[in-house]
N, C-alpha and C positions, 0 to 999 in steps of 0.2 A: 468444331475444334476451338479451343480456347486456351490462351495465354495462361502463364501463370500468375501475375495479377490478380487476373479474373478467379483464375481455381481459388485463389486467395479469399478473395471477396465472396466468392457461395460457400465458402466455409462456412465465412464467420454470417454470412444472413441466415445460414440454416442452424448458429448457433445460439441458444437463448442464454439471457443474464439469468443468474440462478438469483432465485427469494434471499433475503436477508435471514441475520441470525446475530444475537446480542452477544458479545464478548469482553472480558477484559479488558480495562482501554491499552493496556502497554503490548494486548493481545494484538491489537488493531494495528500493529507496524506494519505498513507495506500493504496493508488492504485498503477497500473501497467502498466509501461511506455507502450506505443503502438508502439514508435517509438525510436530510436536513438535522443541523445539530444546533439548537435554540438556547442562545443565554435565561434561565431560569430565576436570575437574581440579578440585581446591578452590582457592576463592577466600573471603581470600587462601590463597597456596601454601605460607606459613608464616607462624609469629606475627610478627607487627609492632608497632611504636611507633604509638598515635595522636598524641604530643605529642615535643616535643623536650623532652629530657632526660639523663637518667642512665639504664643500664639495669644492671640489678643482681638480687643472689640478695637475698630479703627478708629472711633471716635478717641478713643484716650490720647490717641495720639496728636489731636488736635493743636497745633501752635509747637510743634517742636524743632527744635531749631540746635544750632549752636551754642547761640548765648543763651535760649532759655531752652535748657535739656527738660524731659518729660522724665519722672520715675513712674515706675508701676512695680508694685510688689509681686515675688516671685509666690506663688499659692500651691504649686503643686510642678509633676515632671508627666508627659504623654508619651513613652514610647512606640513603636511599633508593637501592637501585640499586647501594649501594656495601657489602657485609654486614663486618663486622669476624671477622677469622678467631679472631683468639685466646678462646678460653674464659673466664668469668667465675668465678670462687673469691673466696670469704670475704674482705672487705677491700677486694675489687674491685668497679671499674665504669666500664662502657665510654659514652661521648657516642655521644647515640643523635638524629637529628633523626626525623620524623614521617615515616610510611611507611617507615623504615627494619627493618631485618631484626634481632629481638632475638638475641643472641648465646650462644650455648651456655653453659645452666648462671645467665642471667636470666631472670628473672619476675616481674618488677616492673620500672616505671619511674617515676623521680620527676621531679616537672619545674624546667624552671629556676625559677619561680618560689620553690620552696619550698628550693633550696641555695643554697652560695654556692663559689667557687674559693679554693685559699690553694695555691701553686706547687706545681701537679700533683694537688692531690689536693681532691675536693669533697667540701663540708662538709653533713654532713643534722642537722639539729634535731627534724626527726619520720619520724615512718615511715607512709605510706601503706596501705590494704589489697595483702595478695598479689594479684597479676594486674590491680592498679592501670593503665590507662591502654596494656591491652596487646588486642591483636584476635589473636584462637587463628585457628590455621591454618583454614578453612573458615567462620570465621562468618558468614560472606557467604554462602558457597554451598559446596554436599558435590557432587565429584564423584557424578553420576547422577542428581543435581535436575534437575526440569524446571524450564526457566528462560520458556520461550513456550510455549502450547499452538499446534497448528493452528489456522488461522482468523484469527489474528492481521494486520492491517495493520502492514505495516512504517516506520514513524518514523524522524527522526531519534534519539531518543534510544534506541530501540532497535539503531539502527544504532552507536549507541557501543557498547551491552551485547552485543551481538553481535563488536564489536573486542575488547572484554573478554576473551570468552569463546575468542578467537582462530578465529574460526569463518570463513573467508574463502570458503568458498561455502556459499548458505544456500538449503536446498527451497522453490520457490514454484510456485503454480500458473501454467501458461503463457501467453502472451498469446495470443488467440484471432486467429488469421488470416482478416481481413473482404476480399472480393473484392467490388469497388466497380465498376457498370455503369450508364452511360449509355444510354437509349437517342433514336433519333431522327436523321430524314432531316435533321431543320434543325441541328442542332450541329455546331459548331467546336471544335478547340482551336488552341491557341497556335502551333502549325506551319502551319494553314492560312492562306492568304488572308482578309480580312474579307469579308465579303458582306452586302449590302443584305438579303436574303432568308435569312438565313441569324444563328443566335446562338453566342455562347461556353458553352460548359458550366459551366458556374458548379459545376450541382450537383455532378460528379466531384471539384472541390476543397475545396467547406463540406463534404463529407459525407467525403473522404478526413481533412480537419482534426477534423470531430470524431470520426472512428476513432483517432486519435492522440491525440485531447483525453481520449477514455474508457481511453487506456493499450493498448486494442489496435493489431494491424500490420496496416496497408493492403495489401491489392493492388489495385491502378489496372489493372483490365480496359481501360477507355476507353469511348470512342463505340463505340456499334454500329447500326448501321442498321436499320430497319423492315423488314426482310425474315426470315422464318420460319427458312431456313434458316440466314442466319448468326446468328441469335440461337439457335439450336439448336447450332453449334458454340462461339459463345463463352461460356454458360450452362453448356457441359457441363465445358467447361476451368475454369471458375471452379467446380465442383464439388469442386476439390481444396481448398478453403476451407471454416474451420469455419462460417462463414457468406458468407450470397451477399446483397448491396444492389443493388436496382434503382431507377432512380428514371425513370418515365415511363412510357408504352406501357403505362398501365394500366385505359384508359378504353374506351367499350364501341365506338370506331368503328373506321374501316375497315383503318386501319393501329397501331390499338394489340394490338399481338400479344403482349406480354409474358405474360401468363394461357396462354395457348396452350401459350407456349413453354413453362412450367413443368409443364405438364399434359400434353406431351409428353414429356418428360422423369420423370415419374412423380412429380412434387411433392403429397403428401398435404396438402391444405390446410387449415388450423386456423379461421384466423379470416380474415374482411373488413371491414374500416374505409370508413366514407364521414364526409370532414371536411367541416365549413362551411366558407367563403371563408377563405382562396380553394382549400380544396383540392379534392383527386381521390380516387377510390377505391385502399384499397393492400389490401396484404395479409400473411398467413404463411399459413410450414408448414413443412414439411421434405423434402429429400430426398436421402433416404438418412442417414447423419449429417449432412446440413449443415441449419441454421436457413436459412429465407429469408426474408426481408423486401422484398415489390415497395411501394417509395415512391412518391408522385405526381409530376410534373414538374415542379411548382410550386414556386418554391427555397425560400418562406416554410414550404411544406407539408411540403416535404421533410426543413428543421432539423428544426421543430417535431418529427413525426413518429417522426424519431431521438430526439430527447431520451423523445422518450414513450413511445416501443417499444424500441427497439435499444439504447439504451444499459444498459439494465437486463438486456435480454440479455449483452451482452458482461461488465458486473462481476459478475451470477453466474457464468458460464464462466471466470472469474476468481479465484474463490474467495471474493470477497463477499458476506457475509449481510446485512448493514444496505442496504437498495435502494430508493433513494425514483424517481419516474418525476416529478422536478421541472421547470418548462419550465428553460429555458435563464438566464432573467434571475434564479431564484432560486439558480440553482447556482455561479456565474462574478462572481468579484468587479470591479465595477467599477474604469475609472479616473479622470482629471480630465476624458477626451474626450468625445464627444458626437456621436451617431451620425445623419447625416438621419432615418432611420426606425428602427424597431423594429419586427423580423418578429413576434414578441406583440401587437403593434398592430395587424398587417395579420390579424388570425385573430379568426375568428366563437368568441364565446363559448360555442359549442356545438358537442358533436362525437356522434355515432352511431357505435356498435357492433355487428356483428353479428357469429356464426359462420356457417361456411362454408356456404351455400344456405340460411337465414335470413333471417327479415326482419331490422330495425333498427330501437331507440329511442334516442329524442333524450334524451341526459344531460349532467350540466354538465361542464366543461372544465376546470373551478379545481381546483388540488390547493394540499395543504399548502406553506404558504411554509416550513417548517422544516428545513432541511438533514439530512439523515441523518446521526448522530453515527459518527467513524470507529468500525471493529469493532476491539475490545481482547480480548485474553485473560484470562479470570480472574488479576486479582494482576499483569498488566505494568505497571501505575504504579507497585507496592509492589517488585517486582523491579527496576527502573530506579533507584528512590532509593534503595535497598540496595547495589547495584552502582556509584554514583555515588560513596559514599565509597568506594571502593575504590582511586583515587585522588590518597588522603590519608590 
């Protein structure tokens, strides 16, 4: 017998990180680097202005003072984006604005502050240090730094340093492909007639919503009937999936064959859950490469169940290492609405654990209210506000 903790933790060790796959970098929000992401080029690409100024050789400035002011004739203007082609010689100095490209033969720059203009030529009273107000080609970043390590959650503000870096397709781990199955003689969908005797699957769309909610891609198997054989066919088609969801057909009577089905199919079973109200018995395992997960029918049983199993499966196979198994209402920010019920409300504050032909003990249900903090790289906050003046 084992805690839920524990059931927690054999999940995720029997769950593997999926292969990477190259994406759009604005694709990359909210995914998990695969690889190490390497400055390619120095940043910046050459020396620049941080201030608007003068950009000048520091020698001219030699002896400037008050009473004997220094001229240097204006030769040209350096904007950002805009470099001044002519060279800078003794005497000389080219208007330079901030981010601008220093120009051949300056190395220093002074700012408006400290000059003044007199037709054409600006007037300096002191002289600043050499390389005064100037950023060297790569102070930011040396072609072949690493700028992300793997593991990394990808941000908005990564997502800038990444346009930075000109990097427009970035490695991330793939989204895990979830094959989503109904089962049950009484289910409808949306194409059928209503029926007195008969319900809407509910579960196919909370549990296809929160395979999109946790970032992975649905597949919508659909309803499948209580009968052996077609659940042997559509169980085996849903095997092309890195995981398989069931929800139903998992209780011990006459027409719940889901267990069967798996077990014909060669599913090695891991663990077996048995929830208090209102749930049903589910399960894991695997088969072959695919995770399986059979959910109970119960749509209260079913969310819950995801949030506390499966989704911690799919953000590791995703590349996440920070993984809390939080229910639903700790993770999802509220809005001003206001919902009839609350499936957390319809659930027994006790849930049983057991592995696979096991008994089961009763342990508590309550986990940590505290969000799991996103996974950062060592140094991506200090590399983001580095790269931020960059700029300017």
């Amino acid at each position: 017998m084992i805690d839920l903790q524990t059931a927690h933790q054999l999940i995720l060790e029997a769950t593997p990180v999926l292969g990477s796959e190259s994406v759009p970098f604005l694709d990359a929000l909210g995914r998990v680097l695969a690889t190490d992401i390497v400055a390619t080029e120095d940043c910046p690409g050459s020396d620049i202005s941080t201030k608007d100024g003068f950009a000048l050789h520091h020698a001219s400035l030699e002896g400037a003072s008050t009473q004997c002011p220094v001229f240097l004739k204006i030769i040209g203007e350096s904007a950002a984006g805009r470099p001044c082609g002519a060279p800078v010689e003794a005497g000389k100095a080219v208007r330079i604005m901030a981010g601008g490209m220093m120009p051949e033969g300056a190395d220093t720059v002074v700012g408006l502050e400290a000059v003044t203009e007199d037709q054409g030529y600006v007037v300096c009273t002191s002289g600043p240090k050499r390389g005064s107000s100037v950023r060297l080609r790569g102070a930011l970043l040396r072609n072949g730094e690493v700028v992300f390590r793997a593991g990394l959650v990808v941000g908005p503000s990564e997502v800038g340093v990444l346009a930075s870096l000109r990097r427009a397709y970035v490695p991330v781990h793939r989204k895990p492909l979830v094959a989503i199955v109904t089962t049950g003689d009484e289910l409808l969908d949306f194409h059928e007639p209503s029926s007195p005797w008969k319900t809407m699957s509910s579960n196919l769309y909370s549990l296809t919503a929160q395979v999109l909610e946790a970032g992975a891609v649905p597949l919508c198997i659909g309803i499948v009937k209580d009968q052996l054989e077609t659940l042997q066919s559509r169980l085996s088609e849903a095997l092309r999936a890195d995981v398989i969801i069931t929800s139903g057909g998992m209780s011990k009577g006459k027409y719940d064959l889901v267990q069967e089905t798996f077990a014909s199919l060669g599913m090695d079973m891991a663990l077996s859950t048995l929830l208090g109200k209102p749930g049903k018995p589910s399960i894991f395992g695997k088969i072959g490469d695919s995770l399986v997960f059979g959910l109970p029918g119960s749509p209260a049983a079913a969310t819950l169940s995801f949030e506390q199993f499966v989704k911690p499966a799919l953000l590791r196979m995703m590349g996440h290492s920070h993984i809390s198994s939080l229910p639903m209402s700790h993770c999802r920010q509220e809005g001003n609405g206001c919902a009839v019920f609350s499936l957390n409300d319809q659930c027994d504050p006790r849930r049983t654990v057991a592995q696979a032909g096991g008994g089961a003990s009763r342990i508590p249900f309550t986990t940590p209210t505290t969000a799991a903090p996103r996974s950062t790289s060592a140094g991506s906050d200090h590399m983001t506000a580095r790269l931020a003046v960059s700029d300017r």
